[in-house]
C-alpha positions as CSV (number, residue, x, y, z in Angstrom):
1,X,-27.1,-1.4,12.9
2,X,-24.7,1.3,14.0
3,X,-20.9,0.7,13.0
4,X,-19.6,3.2,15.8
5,X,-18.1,1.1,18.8
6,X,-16.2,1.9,21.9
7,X,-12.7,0.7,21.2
8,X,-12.1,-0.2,25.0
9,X,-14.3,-3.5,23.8
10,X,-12.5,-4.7,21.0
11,X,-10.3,-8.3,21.9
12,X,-7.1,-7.5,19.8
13,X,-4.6,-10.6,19.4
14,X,-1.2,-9.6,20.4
15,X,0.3,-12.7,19.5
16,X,2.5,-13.6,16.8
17,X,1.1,-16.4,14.3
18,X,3.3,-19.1,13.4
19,X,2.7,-22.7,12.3
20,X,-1.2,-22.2,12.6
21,X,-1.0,-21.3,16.3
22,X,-0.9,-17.5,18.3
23,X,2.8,-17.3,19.5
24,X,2.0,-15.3,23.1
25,X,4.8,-12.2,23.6
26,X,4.7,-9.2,25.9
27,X,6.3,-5.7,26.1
28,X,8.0,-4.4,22.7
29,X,6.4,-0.8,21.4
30,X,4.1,1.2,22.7
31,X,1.0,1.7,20.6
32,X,-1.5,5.0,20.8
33,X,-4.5,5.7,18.9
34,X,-4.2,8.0,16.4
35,X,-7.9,9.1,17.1
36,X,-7.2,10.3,20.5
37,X,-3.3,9.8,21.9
38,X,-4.4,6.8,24.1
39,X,-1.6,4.5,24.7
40,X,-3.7,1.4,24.1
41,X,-1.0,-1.8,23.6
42,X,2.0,-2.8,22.6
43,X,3.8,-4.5,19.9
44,X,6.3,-7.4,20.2
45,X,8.7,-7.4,18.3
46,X,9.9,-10.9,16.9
47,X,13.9,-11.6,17.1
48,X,15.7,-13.6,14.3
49,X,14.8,-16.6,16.5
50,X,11.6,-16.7,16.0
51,X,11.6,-15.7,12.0
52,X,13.8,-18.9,11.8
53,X,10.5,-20.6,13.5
54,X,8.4,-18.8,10.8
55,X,9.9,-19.5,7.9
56,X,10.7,-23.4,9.3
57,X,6.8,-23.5,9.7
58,X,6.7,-22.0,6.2
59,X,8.5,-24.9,4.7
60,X,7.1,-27.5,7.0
61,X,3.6,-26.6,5.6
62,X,4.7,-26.7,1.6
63,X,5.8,-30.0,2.2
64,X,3.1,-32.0,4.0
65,X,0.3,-30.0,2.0
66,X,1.8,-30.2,-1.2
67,X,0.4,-26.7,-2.1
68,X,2.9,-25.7,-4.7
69,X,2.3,-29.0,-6.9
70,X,-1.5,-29.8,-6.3
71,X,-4.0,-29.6,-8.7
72,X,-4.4,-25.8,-8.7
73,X,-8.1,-25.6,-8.8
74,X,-7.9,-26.8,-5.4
75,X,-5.7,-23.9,-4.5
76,X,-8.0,-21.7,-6.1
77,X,-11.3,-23.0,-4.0
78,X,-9.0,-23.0,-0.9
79,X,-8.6,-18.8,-1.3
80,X,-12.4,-18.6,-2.2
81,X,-13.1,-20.6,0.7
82,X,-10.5,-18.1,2.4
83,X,-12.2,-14.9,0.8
84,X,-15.8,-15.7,1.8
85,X,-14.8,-15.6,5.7
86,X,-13.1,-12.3,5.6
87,X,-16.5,-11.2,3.8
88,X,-18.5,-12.8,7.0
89,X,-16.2,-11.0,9.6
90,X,-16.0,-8.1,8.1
91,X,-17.5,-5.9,10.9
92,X,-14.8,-7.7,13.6
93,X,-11.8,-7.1,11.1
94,X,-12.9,-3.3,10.5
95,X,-13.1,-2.8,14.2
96,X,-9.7,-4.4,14.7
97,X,-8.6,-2.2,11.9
98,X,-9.9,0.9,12.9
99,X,-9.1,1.1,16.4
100,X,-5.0,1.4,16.1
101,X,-5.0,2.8,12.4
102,X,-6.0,5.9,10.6
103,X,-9.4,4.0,8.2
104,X,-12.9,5.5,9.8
105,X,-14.6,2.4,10.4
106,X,-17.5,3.4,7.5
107,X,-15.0,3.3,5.3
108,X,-13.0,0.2,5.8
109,X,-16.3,-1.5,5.7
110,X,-17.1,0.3,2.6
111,X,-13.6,-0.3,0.7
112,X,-10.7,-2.1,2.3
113,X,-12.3,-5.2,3.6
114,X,-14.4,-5.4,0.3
115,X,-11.5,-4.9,-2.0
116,X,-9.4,-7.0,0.3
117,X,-12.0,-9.8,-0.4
118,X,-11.7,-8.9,-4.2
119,X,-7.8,-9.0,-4.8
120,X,-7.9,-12.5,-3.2
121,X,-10.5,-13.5,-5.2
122,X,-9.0,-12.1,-8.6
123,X,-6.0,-13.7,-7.8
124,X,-6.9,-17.1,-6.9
125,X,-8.3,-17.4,-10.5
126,X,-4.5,-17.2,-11.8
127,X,-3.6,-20.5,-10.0
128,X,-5.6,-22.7,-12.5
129,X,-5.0,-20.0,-15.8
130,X,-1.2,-18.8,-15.8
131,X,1.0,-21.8,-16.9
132,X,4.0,-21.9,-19.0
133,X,4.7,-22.2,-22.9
134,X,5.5,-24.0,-25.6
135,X,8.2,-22.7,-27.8
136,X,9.4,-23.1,-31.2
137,X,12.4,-24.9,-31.7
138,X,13.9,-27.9,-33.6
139,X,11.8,-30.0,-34.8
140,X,13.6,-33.2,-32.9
141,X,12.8,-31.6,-29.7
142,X,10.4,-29.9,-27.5
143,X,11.1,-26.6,-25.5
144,X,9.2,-25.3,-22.9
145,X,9.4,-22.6,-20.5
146,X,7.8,-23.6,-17.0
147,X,7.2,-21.8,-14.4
148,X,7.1,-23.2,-10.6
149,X,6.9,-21.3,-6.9
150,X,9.7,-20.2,-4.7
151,X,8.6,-21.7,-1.9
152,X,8.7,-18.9,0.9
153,X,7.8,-15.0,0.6
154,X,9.3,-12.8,2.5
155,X,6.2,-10.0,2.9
156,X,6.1,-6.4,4.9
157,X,3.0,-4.0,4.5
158,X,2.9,-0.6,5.8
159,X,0.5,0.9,8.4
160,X,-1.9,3.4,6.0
161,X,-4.0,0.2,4.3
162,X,-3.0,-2.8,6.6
163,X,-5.6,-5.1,5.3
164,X,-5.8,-4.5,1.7
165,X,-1.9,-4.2,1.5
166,X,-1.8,-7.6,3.2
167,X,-3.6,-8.8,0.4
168,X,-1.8,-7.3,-2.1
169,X,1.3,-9.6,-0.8
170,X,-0.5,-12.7,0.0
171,X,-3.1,-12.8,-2.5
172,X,-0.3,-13.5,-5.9
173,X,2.2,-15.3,-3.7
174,X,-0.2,-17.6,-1.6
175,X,-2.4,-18.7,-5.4
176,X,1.2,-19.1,-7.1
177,X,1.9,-21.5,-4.5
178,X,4.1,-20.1,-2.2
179,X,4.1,-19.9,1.4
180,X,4.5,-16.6,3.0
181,X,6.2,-15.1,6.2
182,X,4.7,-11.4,7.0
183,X,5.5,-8.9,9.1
184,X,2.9,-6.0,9.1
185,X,3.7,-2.5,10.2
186,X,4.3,-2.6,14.2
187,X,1.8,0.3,14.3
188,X,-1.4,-1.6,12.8
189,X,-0.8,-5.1,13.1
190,X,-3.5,-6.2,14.6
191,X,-6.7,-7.1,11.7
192,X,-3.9,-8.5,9.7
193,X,-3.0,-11.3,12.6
194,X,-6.4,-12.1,12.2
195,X,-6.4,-12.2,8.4
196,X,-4.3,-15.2,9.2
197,X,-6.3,-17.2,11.5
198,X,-9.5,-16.7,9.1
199,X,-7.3,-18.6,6.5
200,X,-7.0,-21.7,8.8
201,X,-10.6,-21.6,9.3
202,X,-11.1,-21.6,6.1
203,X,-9.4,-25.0,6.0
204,X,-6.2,-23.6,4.3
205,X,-2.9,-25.4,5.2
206,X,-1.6,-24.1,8.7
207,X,1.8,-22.7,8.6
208,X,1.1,-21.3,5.0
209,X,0.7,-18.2,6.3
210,X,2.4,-16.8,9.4
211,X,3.4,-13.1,10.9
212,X,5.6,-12.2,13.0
213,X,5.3,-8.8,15.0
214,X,8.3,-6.0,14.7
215,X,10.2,-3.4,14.0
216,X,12.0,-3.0,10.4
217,X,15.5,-3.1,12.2
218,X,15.2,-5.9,14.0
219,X,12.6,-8.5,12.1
220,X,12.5,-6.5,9.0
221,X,15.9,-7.1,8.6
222,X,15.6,-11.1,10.1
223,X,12.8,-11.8,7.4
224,X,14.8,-9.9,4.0
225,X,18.2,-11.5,5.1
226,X,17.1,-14.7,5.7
227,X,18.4,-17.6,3.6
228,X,15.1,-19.7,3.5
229,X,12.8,-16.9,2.1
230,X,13.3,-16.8,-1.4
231,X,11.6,-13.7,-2.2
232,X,11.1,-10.4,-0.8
233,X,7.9,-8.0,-1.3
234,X,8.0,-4.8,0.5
235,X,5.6,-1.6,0.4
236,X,6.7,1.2,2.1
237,X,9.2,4.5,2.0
238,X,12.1,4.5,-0.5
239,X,14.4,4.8,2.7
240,X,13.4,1.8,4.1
241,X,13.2,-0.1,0.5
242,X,17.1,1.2,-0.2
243,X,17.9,-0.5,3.6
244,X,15.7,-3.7,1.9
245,X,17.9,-3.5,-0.7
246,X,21.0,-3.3,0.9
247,X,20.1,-6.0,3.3
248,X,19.5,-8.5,0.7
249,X,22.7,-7.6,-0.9
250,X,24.6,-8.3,2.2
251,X,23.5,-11.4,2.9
252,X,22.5,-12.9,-0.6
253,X,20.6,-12.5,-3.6
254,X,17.0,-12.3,-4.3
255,X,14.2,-10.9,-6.0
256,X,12.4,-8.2,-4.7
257,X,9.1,-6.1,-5.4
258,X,9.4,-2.6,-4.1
259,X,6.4,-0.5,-4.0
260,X,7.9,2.6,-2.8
261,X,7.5,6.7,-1.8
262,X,5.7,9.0,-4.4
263,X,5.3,12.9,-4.4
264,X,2.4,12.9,-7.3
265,X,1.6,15.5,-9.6
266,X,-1.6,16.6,-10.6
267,X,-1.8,18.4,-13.8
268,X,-4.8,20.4,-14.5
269,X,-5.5,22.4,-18.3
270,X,-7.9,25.1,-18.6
271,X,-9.7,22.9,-21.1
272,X,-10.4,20.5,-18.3
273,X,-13.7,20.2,-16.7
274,X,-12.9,22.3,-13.9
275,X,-15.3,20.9,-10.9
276,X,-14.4,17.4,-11.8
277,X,-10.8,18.1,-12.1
278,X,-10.8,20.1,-8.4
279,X,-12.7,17.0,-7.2
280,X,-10.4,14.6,-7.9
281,X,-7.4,16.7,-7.0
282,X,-9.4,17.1,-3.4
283,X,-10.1,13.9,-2.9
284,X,-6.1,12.6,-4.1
285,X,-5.4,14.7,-1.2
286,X,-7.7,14.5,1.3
287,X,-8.3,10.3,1.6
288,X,-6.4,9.4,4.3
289,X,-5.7,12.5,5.3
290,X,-2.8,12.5,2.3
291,X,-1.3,9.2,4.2
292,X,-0.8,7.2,1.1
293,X,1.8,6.6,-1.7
294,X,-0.1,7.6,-4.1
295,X,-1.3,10.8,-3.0
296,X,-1.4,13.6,-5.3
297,X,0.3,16.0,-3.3
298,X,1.3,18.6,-6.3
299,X,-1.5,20.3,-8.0
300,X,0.1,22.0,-11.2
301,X,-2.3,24.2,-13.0
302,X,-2.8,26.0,-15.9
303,X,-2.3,29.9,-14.8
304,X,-5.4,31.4,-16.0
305,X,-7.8,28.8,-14.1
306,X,-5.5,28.5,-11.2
307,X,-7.4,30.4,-8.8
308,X,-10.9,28.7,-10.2
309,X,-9.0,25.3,-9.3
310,X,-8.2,26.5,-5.9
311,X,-11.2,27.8,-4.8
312,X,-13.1,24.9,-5.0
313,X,-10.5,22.9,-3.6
314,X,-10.2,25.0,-0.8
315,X,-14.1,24.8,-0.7
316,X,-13.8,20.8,-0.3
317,X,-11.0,20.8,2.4
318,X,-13.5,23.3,4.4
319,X,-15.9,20.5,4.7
320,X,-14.2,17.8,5.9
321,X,-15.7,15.6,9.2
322,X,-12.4,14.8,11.7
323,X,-13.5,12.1,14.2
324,X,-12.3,9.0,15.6
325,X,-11.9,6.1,13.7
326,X,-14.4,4.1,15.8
327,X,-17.3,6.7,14.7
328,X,-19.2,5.8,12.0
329,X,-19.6,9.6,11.1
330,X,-16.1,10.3,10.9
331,X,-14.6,11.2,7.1
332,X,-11.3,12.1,7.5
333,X,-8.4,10.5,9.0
334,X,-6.3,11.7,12.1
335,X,-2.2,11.5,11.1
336,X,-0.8,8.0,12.7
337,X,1.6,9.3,15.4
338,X,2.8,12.1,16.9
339,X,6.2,12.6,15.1
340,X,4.8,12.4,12.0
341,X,2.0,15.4,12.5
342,X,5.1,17.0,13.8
343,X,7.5,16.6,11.3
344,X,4.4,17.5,8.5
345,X,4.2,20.5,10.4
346,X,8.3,21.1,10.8
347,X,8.2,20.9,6.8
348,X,4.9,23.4,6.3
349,X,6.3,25.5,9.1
350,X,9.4,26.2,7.2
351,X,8.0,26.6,3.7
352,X,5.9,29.5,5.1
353,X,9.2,31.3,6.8
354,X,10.7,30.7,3.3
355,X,8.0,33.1,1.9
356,X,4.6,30.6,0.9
357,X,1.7,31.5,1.4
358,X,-0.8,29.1,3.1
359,X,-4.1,29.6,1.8
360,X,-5.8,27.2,4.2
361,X,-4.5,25.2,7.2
362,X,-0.9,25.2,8.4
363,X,-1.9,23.6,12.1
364,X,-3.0,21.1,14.1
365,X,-6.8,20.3,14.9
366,X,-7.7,21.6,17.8
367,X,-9.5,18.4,19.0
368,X,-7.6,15.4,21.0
369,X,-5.6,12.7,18.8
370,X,-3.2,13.5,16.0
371,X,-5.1,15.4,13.2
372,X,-4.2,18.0,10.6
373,X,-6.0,20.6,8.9
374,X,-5.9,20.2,5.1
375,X,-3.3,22.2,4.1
376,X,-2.7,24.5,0.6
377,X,0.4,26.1,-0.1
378,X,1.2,28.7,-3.1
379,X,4.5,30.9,-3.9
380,X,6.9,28.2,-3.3
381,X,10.3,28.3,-4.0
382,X,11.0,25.0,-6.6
383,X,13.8,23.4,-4.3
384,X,11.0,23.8,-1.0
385,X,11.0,20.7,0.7
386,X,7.9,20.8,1.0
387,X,8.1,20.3,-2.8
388,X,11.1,18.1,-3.4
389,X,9.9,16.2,-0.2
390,X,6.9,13.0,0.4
391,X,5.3,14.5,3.7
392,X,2.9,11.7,4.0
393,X,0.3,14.3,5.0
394,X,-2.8,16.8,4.1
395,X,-0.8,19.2,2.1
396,X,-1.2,20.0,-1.7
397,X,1.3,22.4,-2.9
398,X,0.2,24.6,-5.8
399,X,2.8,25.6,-8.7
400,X,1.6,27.1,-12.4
401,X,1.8,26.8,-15.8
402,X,1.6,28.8,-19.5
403,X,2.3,25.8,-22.0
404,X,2.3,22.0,-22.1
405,X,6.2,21.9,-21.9
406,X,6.2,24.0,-18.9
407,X,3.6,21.6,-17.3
408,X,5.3,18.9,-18.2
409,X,9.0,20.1,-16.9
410,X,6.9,20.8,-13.8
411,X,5.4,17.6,-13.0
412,X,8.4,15.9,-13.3
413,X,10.1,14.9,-9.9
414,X,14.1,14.4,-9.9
415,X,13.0,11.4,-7.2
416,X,9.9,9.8,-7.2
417,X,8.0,8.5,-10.3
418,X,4.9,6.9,-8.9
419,X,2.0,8.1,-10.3
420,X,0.3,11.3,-12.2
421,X,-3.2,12.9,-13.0
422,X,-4.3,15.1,-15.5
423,X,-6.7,16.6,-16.8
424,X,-7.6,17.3,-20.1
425,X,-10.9,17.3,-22.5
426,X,-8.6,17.2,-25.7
427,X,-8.5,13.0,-25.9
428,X,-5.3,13.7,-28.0
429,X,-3.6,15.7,-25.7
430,X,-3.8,13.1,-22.9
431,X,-2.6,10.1,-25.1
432,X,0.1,12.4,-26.0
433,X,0.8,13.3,-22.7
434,X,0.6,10.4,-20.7
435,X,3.4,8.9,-22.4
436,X,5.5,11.7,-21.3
437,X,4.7,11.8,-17.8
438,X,7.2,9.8,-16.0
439,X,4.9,7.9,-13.8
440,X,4.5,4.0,-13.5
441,X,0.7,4.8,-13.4
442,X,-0.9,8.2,-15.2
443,X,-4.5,8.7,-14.7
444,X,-6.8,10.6,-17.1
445,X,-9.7,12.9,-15.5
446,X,-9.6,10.8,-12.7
447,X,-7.3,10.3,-10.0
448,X,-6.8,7.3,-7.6
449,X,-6.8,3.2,-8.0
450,X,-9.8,1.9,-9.3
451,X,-11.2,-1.7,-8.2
452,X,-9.6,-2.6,-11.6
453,X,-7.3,-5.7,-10.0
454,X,-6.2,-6.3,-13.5
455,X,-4.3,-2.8,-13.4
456,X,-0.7,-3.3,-11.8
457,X,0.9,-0.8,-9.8
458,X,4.3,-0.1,-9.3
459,X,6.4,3.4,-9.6
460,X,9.4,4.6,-11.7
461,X,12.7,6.3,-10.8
462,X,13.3,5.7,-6.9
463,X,9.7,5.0,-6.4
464,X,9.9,1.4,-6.8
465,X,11.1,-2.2,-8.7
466,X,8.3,-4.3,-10.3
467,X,4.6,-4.4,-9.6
468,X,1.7,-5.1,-6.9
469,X,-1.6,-6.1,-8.6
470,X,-2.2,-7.3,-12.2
471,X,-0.6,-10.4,-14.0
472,X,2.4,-9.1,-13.3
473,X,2.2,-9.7,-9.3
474,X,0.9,-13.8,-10.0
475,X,3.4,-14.2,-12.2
476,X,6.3,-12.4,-10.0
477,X,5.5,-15.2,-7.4
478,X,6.9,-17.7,-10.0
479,X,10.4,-18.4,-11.1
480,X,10.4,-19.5,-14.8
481,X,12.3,-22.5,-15.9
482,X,13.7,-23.9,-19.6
483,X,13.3,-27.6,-20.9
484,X,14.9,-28.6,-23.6
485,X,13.7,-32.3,-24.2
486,X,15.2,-34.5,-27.4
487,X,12.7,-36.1,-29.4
């Protein structure tokens, strides 16, 4: 069967999803494919009004299902039950997906619905596993530390990985037994509306989940400032998690989990196995056409392999295969709207007046929608914004090395702290290393998130507070309590 479809035939709910139900709205923002520039829909966007209705809905469901307190196997079979219909519709959520976003249809098929599928799986197994403890004390009494819900997440994902972000967020919160209110980007909202109705099919309690359509201004702001959401997850740009934070500040306190902005380094030694290492730093690049956090935008290399590196780097970004999203052909992604290809190209533009050179790229695709050719600059100055900067984009900037502390002074970033590669054969060199690199994630001879679940995320320095994925995200869905009980 062919996955390529005309996206003139896909149904796409533009509704908001509250209580169980679609929520009809009209007008809001107007939407255009990033494949081709089409004004295709728009997005509502939900007032405080109606996030009050959300998060009532929220509450209303905790109570008359009891999810928090039941026996948690059953909220663990509920998610299964949940996970194995987003498996069956995979195809309808891919095409939903693919049609407003920047995911070629092969590949949402190929990794975001499957790993969407996984992380709700891995996480329902914490509901029946992850408990509190007992603790040494006195020996007339018994202490424990228990550990309960908060009752309502407050959840926003961002518009590069819809689905699989959704997840990220719903996954922990929904098997710690929390409900959860959701906005999803206004730009791809579309698969993740329909995320939630598979969970009522799937016999999950209605109201448990529910999104509202928006804008961060106007619902962002309704959902983190609201008194009856309890907790606040947000993945996005360190701008808007700084307004996030300042928003909850205002109007009370809460915890948050901020997964924010990176501007990655890739560090590359001339011991390194040179076509693996080139691959890797390609491919942190290239995926998404460089429209993810974790992006490894700076390539720092060891000076006598540098141009080895580059070549077949350059090699790789030669090949690529633009094409709509709807084609199952297509392997690289067009850039989500027009202001950002033109702010990408505002920053390259002016890093090239400045004296870089631009080895490759430098200018839009000449084919309809928003695309980008990869992009390789050299001979930049180290305060360059295209440096100092997160362009959200196909462009790898290329700075060199003589020794490990040069590398190392190099990789670090004054801002972000998100993640790191490098790339080493000398085992003792990356142990060593890795501790230095002030990353919240460091790969070794690899580069990119594995289907490892178990491996939580989360960035250092402005790139983000606390982590997505792993233990860590089940258990920041819970609020711990002492008991101190006289025997």
């Amino acid at each position: 069967m062919s996955l390529s479809f005309d996206p003139a035939t896909i149904d796409l709910p533009r509704a908001h999803f509250i209580g169980g139900e679609r929520v009809p709205a009209t007008g809001g923002i107007a939407l255009h494919r990033p494949s081709d520039g089409v004004a295709f829909a728009d997005c509502p966007v939900a007032e405080a009004d109606l996030v009050d209705r959300a998060v009532e809905a929220a509450k209303r469901a905790l109570k008359t299902s009891g999810w928090g307190i039941v026996r948690p196997r059953e909220r663990v079979n509920a998610l299964h039950r949940w996970a194995d219909l987003i498996e069956a519709e995979a195809v309808t959520l891919a095409r939903m997906e693919a049609v407003a976003s920047t995911r070629p249809i092969a590949e949402l098929l190929k990794f975001d619905i499957p790993i969407t599928v996984e992380q709700i799986r891995f996480f329902a197994e914490f509901a029946d596993k992850e408990g509190g403890d007992l603790v040494p004390t006195a020996a007339d009494s018994v202490g424990l530390i228990a550990t309960e819900p908060y009752g309502v997440v407050g959840a926003i994902t961002p518009w590069n990985f819809p689905i699989s972000m959704a997840a990220w967020k719903l996954g922990p919160a929904l098997a710690a037994g929390n409900a959860v209110v959701l906005k999803p980007s206004e730009m791809t909202p579309f698969a993740t509306l329909y995320l939630a109705e598979l969970s009522v099919r799937a016999g999950m309690p209605a109201g448990l989940i529910n999104i509202v359509l928006g804008d961060g201004r106007t619902t962002g702001a309704a959902i983190t400032g609201h008194p009856g959401i309890a907790k606040v997850s947000f993945t996005g740009s360190t701008g808007a998690g700084a307004a996030i934070m300042e928003n909850i500040a205002r109007t009370g306190i809460k915890p948050m989990t901020l997964e924010l902005g990176g501007k990655s380094p890739q560090v590359v030694f001339a011991d390194a196995d040179i076509a693996l290492a080139a691959g890797a730093v390609a491919r942190g690049i290239l995926a998404n056409g460089g429209q993810a956090c974790v992006a490894g935008s700076r390539l720092v290399v060891e000076e006598s392999v540098a141009e080895e590196v580059v070549g077949l780097i350059l090699k790789q970004m030669s090949e690529i295969k633009p094409g709509p999203t709807w084609d199952e052909a297509s392997a690289y992604s067009p850039i989500i709207s027009e202001r950002q290809i033109g702010r990408m190209a505002g920053i390259v533009d002016a890093a090239v007046a400045r004296g870089a050179r631009c080895r490759t790229g430098g200018s839009r695709l000449d084919r309809e929608g928003y695309f980008y050719a990869p992009t390789l600059l050299e001979g930049l100055e180290a305060n360059s914004p295209a440096i100092t900067e997160e362009i959200f984009g196909p462009v790898l900037t290329v700075q060199t090395f003589r020794d490990e502390e040069e590398a190392m002074a190099l990789a670090d970033h004054p801002t972000y702290g998100l993640c790191a590669g490098l790339y080493t054969r000398d085992l003792s060199r990356g142990l060593r290393l890795s501790s230095r690199l002030q990353a919240g994630t460091v790969w070794v001879n690899r580069y990119g998130r594995s289907r490892d679940h178990i491996l939580p995320t989360g960035g250092y320095k402005q790139s983000g507070l606390g982590k997505d994925l792993g233990r860590e995200a089940y258990c920041a869905n819970r609020k711990s309590k002492s008991v101190l009980i006289a025997v």
